[in-house]
C-alpha positions in Angstrom: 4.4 -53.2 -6.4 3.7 -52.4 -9.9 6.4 -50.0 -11.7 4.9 -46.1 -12.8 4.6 -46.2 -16.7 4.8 -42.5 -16.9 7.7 -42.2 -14.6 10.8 -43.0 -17.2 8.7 -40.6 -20.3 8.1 -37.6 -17.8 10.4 -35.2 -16.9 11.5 -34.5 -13.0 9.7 -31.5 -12.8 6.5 -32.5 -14.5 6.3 -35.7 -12.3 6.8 -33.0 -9.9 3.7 -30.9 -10.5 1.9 -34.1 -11.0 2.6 -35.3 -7.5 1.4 -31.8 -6.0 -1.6 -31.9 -7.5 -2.7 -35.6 -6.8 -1.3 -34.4 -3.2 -4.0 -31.3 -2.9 -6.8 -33.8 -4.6 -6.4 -36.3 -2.0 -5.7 -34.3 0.7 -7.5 -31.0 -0.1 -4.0 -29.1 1.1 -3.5 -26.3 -0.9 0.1 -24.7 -1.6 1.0 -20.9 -1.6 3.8 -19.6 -3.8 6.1 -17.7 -1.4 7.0 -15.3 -4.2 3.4 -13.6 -3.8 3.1 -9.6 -2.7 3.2 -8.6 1.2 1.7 -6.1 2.2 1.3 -3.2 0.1 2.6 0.2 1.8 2.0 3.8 1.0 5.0 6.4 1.3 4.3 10.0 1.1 6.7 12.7 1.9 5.3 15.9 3.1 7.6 19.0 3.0 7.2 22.4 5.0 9.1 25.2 5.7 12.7 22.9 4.2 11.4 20.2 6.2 10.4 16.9 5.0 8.0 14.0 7.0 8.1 10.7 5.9 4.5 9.0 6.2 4.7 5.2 5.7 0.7 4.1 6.0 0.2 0.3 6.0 -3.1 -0.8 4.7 -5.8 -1.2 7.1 -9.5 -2.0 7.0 -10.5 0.4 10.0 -9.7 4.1 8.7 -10.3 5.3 12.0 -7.2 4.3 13.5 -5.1 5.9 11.6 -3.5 9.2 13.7 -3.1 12.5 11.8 0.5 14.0 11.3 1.9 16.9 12.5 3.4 18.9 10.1 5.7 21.7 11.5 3.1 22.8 13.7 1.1 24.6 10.7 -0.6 21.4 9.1 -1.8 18.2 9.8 -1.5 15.1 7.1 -3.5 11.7 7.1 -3.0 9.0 4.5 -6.1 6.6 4.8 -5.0 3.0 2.4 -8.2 1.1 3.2 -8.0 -3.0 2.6 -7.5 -6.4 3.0 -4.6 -8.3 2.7 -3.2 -7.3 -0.8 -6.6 -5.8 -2.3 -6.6 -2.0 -2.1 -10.4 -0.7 -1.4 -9.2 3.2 -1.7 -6.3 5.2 -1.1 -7.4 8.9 0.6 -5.2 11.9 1.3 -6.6 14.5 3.8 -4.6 17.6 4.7 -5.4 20.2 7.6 -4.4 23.8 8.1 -3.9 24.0 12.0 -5.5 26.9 13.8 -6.6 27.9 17.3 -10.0 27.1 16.6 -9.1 23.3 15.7 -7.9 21.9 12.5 -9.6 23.2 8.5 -9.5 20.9 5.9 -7.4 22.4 3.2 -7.2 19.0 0.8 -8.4 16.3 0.1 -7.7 13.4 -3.0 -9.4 10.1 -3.3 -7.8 7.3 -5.8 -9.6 4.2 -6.6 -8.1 0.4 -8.1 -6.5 -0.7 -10.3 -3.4 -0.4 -8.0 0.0 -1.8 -9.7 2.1 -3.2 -6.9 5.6 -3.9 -7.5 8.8 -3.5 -5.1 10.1 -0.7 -6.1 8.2 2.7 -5.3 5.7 3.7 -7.6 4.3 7.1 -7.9 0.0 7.3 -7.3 0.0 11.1 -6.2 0.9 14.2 -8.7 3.3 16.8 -6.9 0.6 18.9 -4.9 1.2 22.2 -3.2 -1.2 23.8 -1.1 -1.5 26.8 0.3 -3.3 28.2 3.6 -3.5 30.5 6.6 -3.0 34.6 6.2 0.7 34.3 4.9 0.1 31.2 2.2 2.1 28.7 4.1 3.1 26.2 1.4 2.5 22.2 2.0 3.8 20.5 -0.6 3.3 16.5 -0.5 3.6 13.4 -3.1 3.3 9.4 -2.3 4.3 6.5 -3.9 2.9 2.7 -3.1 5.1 0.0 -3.1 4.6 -3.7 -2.3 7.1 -4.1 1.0 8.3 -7.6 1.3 
């Protein structure tokens, strides 16, 4: 068997990289860093009356399935991240003032790419207040989207 010129002028890790990539030419096996994102979540935190909801919204590609929140029985809060694996299509925000004729949309925001993802939560929404009904109930909400791993 004839000795490797390179293998005494190379370094460990560059014979390394080397070997991996002769590896996926030969073999057509490709390698994933396990360092890359997970899935991307969106947090929002809806306050009414002193109370707050916590809305975690993983990213889906089928808006419909996502359930509306209730809200202290006065409004109703869906976050819509629509998506494939770590690309973000849209992020929409709907909110509902509840009545006995069915639910009126009061809000809604719509925020498009370029997303930054990172692990600690970053703020996408401004501080929003809304206000509805005969005696101005007050909704406030913000979210943030972090990359959960």
């Amino acid at each position: 068997m004839q000795e490797n010129p390179l293998s005494g002028k190379l370094p460990l890790s560059m014979r390394t990289i080397l070997a991996v990539i002769c590896l996926t030419c030969v073999t057509g096996i490709t390698f994933t860093s396990t360092s890359a994102h997970a899935a991307p979540v969106l947090l929002c935190y809806a306050t009414y009356a002193g109370e707050t909801t916590f809305i975690e919204t993983p990213l889906t590609s089928d808006p419909y399935k996502i359930e509306t929140i209730d809200i202290g029985g006065r409004f109703t809060f869906k976050a819509e991240m629509n998506g494939h694996l770590n690309a973000i299509n849209y992020i929409k925000i709907y909110a509902y003032f509840q009545t006995d004729h069915g639910d009126i949309p009061i809000h809604e925001a719509n925020y498009y790419p370029p997303f930054v993802l990172q692990s600690m939560p970053k703020q996408i929404t401004p501080f929003n207040r809304l206000y509805a009904g005969p005696l101005e109930r007050e909704l406030q909400y913000h979210c943030t989207l972090q990359d959960k791993k």
